[in-house]
C-alpha positions in Angstrom: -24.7 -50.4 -80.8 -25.5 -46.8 -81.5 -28.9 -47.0 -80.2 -27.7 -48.6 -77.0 -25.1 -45.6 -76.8 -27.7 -43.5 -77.4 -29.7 -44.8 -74.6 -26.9 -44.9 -71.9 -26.6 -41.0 -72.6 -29.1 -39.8 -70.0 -27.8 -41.9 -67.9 -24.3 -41.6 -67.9 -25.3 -37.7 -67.8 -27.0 -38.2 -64.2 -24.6 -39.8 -62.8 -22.3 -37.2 -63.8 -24.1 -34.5 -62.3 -24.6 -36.1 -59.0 -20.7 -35.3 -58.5 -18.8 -32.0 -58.3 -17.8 -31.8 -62.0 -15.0 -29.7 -60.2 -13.8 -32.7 -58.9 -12.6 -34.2 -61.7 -9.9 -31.5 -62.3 -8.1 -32.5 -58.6 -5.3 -35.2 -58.5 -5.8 -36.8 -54.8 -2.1 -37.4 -55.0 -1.0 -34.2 -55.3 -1.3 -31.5 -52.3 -3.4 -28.6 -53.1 -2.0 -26.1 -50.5 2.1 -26.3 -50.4 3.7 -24.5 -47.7 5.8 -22.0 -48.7 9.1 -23.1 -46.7 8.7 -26.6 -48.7 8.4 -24.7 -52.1 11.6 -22.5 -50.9 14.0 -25.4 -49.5 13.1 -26.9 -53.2 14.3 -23.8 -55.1 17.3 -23.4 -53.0 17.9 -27.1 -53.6 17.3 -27.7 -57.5 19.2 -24.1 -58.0 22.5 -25.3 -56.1 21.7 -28.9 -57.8 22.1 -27.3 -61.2 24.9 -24.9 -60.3 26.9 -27.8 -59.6 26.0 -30.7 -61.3 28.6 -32.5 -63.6 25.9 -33.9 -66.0 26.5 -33.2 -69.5 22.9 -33.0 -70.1 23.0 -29.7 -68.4 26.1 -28.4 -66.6 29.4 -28.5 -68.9 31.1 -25.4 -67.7 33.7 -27.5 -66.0 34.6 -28.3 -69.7 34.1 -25.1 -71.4 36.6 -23.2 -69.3 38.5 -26.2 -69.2 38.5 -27.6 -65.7 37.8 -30.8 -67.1 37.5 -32.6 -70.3 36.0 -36.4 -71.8 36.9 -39.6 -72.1 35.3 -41.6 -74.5 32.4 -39.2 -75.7 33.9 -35.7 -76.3 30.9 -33.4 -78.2 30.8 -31.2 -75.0 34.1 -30.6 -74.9 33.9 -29.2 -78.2 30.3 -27.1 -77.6 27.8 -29.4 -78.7 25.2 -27.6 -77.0 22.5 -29.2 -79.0 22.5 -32.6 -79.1 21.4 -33.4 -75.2 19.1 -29.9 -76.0 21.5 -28.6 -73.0 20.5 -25.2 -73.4 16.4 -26.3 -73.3 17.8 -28.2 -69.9 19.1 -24.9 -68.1 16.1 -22.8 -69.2 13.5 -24.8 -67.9 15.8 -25.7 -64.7 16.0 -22.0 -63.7 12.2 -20.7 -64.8 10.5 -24.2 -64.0 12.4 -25.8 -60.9 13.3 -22.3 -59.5 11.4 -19.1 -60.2 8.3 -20.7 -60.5 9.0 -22.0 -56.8 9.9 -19.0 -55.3 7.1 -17.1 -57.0 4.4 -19.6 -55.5 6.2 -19.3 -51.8 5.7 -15.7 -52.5 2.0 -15.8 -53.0 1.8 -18.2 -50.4 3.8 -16.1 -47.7 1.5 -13.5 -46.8 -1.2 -16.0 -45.6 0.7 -18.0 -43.6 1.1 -17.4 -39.6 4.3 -17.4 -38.1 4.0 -15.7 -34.5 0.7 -14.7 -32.5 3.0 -11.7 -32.0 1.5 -9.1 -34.7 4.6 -7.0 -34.6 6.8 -9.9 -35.0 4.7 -11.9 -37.6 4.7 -9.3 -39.7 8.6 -9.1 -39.5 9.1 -12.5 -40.4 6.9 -12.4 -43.1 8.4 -9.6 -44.6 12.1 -11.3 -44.1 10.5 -14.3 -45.9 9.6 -12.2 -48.9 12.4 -10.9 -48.9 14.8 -14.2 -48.6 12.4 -15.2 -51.8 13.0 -12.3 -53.7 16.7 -12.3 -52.9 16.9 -16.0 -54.7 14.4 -15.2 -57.8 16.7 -12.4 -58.8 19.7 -14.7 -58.6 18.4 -17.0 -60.8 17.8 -14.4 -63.0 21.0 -13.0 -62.8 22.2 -16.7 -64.4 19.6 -16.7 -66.9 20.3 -13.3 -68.4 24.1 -13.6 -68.2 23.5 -17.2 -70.1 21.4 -15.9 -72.9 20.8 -12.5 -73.2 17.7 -11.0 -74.1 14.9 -13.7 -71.9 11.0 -13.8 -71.0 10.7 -11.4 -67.9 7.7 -9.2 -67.5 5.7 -11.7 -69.0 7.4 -14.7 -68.5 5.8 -17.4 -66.3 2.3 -16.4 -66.9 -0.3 -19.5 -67.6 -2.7 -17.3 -69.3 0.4 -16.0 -72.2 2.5 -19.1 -73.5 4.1 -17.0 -75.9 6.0 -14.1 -73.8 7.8 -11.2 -75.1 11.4 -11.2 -75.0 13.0 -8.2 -73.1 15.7 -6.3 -73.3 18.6 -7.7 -71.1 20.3 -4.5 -70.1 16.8 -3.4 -69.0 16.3 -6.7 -67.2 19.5 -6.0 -64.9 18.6 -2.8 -64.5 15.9 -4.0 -62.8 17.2 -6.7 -60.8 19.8 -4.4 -59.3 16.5 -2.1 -58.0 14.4 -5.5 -57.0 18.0 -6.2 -54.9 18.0 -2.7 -53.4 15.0 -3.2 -52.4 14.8 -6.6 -50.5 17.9 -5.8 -49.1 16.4 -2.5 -47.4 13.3 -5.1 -46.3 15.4 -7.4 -44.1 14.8 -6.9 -40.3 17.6 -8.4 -38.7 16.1 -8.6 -35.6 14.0 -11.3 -36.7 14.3 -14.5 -38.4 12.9 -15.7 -42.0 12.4 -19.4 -43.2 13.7 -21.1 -40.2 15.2 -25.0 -40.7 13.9 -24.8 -44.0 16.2 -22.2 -45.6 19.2 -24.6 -46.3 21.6 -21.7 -46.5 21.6 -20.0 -43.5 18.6 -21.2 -41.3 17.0 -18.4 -41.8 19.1 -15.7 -40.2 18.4 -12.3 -41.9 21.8 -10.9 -41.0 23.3 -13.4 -43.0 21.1 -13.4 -46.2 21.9 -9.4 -45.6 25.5 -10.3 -46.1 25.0 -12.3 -49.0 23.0 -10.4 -51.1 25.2 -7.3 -50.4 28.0 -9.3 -51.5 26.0 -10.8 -54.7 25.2 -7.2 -55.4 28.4 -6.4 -55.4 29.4 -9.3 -58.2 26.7 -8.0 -60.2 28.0 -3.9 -60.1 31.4 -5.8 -60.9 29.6 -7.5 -63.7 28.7 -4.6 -65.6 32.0 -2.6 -64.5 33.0 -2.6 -68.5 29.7 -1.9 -70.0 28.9 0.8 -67.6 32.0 2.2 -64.9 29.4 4.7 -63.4 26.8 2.4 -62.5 29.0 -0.1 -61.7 30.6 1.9 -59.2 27.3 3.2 -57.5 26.4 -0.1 -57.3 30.0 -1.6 -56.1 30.1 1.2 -53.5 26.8 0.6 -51.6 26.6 -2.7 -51.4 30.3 -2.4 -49.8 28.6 0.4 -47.3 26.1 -2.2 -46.4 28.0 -4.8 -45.5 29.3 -8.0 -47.3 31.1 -10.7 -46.7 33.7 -10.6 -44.4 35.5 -14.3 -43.6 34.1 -17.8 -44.7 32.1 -18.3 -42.0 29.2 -16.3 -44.2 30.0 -18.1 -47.2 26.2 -19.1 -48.8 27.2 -22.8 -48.8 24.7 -25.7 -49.8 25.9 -28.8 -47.1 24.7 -31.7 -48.7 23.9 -35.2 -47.0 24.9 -39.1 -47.0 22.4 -40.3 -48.6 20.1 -39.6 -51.4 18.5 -37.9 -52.8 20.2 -35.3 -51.0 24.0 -35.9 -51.9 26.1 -33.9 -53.8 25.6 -34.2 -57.3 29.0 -34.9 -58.6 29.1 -37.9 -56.3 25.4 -38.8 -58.4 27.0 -38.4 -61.8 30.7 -39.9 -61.1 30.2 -42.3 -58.3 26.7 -43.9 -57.5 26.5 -43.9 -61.7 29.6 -45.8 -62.0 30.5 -43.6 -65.1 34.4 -42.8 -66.0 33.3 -39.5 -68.4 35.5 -37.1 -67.2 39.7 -36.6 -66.6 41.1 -32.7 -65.5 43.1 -31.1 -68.0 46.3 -30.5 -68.5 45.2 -26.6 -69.0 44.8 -26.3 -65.6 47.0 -28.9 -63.9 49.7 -27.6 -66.1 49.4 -24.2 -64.9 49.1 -24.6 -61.3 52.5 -26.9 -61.3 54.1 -24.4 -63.1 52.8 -22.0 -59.9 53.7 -24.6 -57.0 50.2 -24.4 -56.3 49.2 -26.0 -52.7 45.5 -26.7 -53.8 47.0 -29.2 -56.7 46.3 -32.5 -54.4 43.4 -31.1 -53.4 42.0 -30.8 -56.7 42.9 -33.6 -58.7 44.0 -37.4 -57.9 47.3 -38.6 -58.8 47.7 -39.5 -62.3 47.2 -43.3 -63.3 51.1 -44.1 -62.5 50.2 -42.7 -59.0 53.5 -40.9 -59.6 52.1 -37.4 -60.9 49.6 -35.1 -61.7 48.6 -34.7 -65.5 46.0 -33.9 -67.0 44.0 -34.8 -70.7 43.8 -32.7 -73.9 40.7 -30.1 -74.0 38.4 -31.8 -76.4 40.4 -34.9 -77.1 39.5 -38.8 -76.8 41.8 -38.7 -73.8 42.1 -42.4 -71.8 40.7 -42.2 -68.5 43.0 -44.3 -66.6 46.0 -42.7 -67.7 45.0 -39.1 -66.5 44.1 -37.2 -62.8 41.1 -36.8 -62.2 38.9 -34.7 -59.8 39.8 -35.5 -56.1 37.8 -37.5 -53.5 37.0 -34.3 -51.9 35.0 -33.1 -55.2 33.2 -36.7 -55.5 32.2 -36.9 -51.4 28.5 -37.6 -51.5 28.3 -34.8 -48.6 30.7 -32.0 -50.5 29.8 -28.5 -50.1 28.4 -26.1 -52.8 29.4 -22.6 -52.7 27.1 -20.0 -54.2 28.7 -17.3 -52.9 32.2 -17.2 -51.5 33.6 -15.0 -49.0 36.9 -15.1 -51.7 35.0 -14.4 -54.3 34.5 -11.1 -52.8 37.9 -10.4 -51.6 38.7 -10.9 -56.0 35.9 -8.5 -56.4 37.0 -5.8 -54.4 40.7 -6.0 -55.5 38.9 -5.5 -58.8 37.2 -2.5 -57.8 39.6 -1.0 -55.4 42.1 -1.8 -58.7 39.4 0.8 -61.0 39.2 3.5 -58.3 36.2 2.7 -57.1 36.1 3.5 -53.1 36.4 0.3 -50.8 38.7 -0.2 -47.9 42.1 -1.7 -48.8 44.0 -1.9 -51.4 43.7 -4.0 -54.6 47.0 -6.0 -53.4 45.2 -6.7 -49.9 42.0 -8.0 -51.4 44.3 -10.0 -54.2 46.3 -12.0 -51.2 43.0 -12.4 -49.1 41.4 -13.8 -51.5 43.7 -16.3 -52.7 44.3 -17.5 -49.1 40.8 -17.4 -48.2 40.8 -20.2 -51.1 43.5 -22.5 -50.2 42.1 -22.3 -46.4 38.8 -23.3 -47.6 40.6 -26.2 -49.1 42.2 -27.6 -46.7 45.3 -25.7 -47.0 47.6 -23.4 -44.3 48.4 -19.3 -44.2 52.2 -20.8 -44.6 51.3 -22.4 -47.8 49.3 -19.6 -48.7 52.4 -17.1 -48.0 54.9 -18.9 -49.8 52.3 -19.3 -52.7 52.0 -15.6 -52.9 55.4 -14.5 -52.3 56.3 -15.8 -55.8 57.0 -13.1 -58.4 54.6 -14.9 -60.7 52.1 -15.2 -58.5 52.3 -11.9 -56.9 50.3 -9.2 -57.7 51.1 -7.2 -60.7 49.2 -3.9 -61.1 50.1 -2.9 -64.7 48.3 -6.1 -65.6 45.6 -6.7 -63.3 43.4 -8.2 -65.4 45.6 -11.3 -65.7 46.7 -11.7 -62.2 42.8 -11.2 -61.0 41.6 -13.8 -64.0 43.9 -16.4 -63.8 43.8 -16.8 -60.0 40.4 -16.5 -59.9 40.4 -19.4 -62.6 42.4 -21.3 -60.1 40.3 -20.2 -57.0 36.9 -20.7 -58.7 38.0 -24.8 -59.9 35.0 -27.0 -60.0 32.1 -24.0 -60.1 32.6 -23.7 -63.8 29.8 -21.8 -64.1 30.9 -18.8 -62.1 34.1 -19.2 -64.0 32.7 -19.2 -67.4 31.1 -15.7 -66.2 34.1 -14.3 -64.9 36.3 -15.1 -68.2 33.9 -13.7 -70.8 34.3 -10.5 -68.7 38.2 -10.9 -67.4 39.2 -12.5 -70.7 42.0 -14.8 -68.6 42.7 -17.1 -68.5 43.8 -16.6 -72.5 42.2 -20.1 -73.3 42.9 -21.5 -76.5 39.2 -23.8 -78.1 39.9 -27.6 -78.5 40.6 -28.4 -82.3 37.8 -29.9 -83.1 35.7 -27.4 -81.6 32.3 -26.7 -83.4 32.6 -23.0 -82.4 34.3 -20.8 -80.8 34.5 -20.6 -76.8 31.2 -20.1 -75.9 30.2 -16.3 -75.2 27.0 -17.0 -74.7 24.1 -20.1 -75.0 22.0 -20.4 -77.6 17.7 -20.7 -77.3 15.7 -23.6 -76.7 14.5 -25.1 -79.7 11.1 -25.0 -78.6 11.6 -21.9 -78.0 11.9 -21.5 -81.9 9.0 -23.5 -82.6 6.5 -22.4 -79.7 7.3 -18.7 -79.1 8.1 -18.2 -82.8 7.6 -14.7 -83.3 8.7 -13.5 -80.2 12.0 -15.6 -80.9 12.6 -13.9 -83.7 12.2 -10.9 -82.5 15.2 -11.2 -79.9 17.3 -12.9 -82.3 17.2 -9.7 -84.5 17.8 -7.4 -81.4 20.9 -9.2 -80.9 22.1 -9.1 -84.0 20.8 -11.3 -86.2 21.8 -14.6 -85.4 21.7 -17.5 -82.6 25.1 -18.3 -82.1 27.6 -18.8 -79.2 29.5 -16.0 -80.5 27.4 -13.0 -79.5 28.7 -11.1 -76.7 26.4 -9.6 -74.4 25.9 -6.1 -72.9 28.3 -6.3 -70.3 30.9 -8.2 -72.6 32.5 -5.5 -74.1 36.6 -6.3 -73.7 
């Protein structure tokens, strides 16, 4: 048999040199040239996909600030971010399924054709960059303010598996000047991705808006950590324009039919599962308030008689409690990424420190509130009535709870811009489930094979923040 291998040698060796050795290295079922408008419509997709995904696998921040709580199975509820490796799931979501995306489109961008017009080709290539850019440094805005210290400079490069850690203060440093300067690169007398940007169909004056108005939640971010900054930061983007009314909300319109639906309706409905009941943290509190948005939040409770919601972290019996409303579970719901009440909470905040905005911090406070329950489904009567209650009015002397807990209200169901907003408001004063295997989580922890791959580099960041890899570490803008 070894002879006879032997003697097929030379002949297996001519036949493989009469081919493109080349050609072995190309799978025919995968395209070799992607246009960049398909690679950008994905990232926009799989980033609003995991902002608002209900899958404990990788979005439970409907349960950590207590939106939400389990049934049956109840180790999220109580931070067991390890088991279903959730932290591993968010890290490659954002680097793999986003960044890496928009990083192709932008190498791809410059070679594409848009117009034979030279002057306007080279407009709409530039918006295109830009539109890119403007979604790369928002996923990095959620990766840093998840972790910490991340790959950045080097991350993402095929040719260094093991990238460097950097520093995370230094990384949004840097995506505030990588924002200045897309924002300065939009021509809004062009257009950008066309049909294929599934936020605003590519109209630069719009993706202006937005990422003024993201800029300004990042200077409101760091307002703690660094009041100068934040205020230079708060300031221009104000200058520039934000939003101004719901109509520029950066809203993901999802379809019918998969697999383009809303993911909640994946996870709860087409899945069949009965995981999840609303808590009585939140239900409790917006009774106590007369809040309007309560029916369109949660169902009725199993009785049909009430609203009431489960124990944070408890077994708690899914037909007895309320759970999210057939407005949250719609196969073609909404996502917000950015909301034009988000940005009225915002600039009460910083017309609240001094910073100089138009308005006052009481205007901005009632806007934004009834900018919510509008976008609900709600009325300016309800609204009115809502907010003429001395304990939901606006109290001055104590800003810091009447912005968080409202904004814990108006932010229901995007528990991951919540969980942001309470590490640095600190209210809602929520109280860990208790059986909780930590405390509320400041912060996630890295992938494991993080630990086992990049090793050193790990190591490294672990030390520089602090010592340890635990939920408990604050980061650089966490400073109350």
């Amino acid at each position: 048999m070894k002879k006879l291998a032997i003697a097929l040698l030379p002949l297996l060796m001519v036949v493989s040199c009469s081919k493109n050795l080349s050609d072995i290295n190309i799978n025919p079922k995968l395209p070799q040239n992607v246009p960049a408008a398909t690679l950008f419509s994905n990232a926009q997709k799989n980033f609003t996909d995991l902002l608002t995904s209900s899958n404990v696998n990788t979005n439970i921040f409907r349960l950590i600030v207590q939106y939400w709580t389990e049934t049956t199975y109840t180790d999220e509820s109580n931070f067991d971010l390890n088991t279903r490796q959730i932290p591993r799931q968010i890290w490659n979501g954002l680097y793999r399924d986003v960044i890496s995306n928009l990083r192709a489109a932008k190498t791809v961008i410059p070679g594409e054709s848009q117009s034979s017009n030279a002057t306007e080709n080279a407009a709409i290539i530039k918006n295109r960059q830009a539109q890119a850019e403007i979604m790369e440094i928002i996923a990095w805005y959620y990766l840093v303010t998840t972790y910490g210290d991340i790959p950045y400079t080097e991350a993402l490069d095929v040719e260094n598996p093991q990238p460097k850690y950097d520093n995370q203060k230094t990384i949004y440093t840097d995506l505030l000047t990588r924002m200045d300067a897309a924002i300065a690169n939009l021509n809004t007398t062009y257009d950008g991705f066309g049909s294929a940007d599934l936020l605003y169909g590519g109209d630069a004056t719009e993706w202006k808006k937005f990422a003024n108005s993201f800029k300004l939640k990042m200077g409101m971010t760091i307002a703690d950590a660094d009041p100068a900054k934040a205020k230079s930061v708060v300031e221009s983007a104000v200058a520039s324009g934000v939003f101004t009314s719901a109509e520029d909300n950066a809203q993901f319109n999802y379809l019918s039919a998969p697999p383009n639906t809303n993911p909640i309706w994946v996870d709860l409905v087409q899945s069949g599962r009965k995981d999840f009941v609303v808590t009585r943290t939140i239900v409790d509190q917006m009774l106590s308030l007369n809040d309007p948005r309560v029916n369109d939040y949660f169902t009725l409770n199993g009785a049909g008689t009430d609203y009431s919601g489960g124990t944070a972290g408890a077994s708690n019996n899914y037909a007895t409690f309320s759970k999210p409303s057939a407005r949250i579970i719609n196969p073609e719901a909404p996502a917000l990424i950015m909301s034009y009440y988000e940005v009225e909470f915002f600039l009460a905040e910083a017309a609240q420190r001094g910073f100089t905005v138009p308005g006052t911090a009481a205007q901005h406070y009632r806007n934004a509130i009834t900018a919510s329950i509008l976008w609900w489904g709600g009325t300016n009567t309800e609204a009115n009535a809502y907010l003429t209650q001395p304990s939901v009015a606006y109290n001055a002397a104590n800003w810091r709870q009447s912005i968080g807990v409202q904004k814990w209200i108006a932010l229901y169901n995007r528990g991951w811009e919540e969980w942001i907003e309470w590490r640095r408001l600190d209210y809602p004063q929520l109280v860990k489930p208790s059986g909780a295997l930590s405390v509320i989580p400041l912060r996630f922890t890295y992938p494991v094979p993080e630990q086992n791959v990049n090793t050193a580099n790990y190591k490294a960041a672990v030390t520089a923040m602090g010592g340890q890899d635990v939920v408990a570490t604050k980061l650089f803008w966490d400073v109350q």
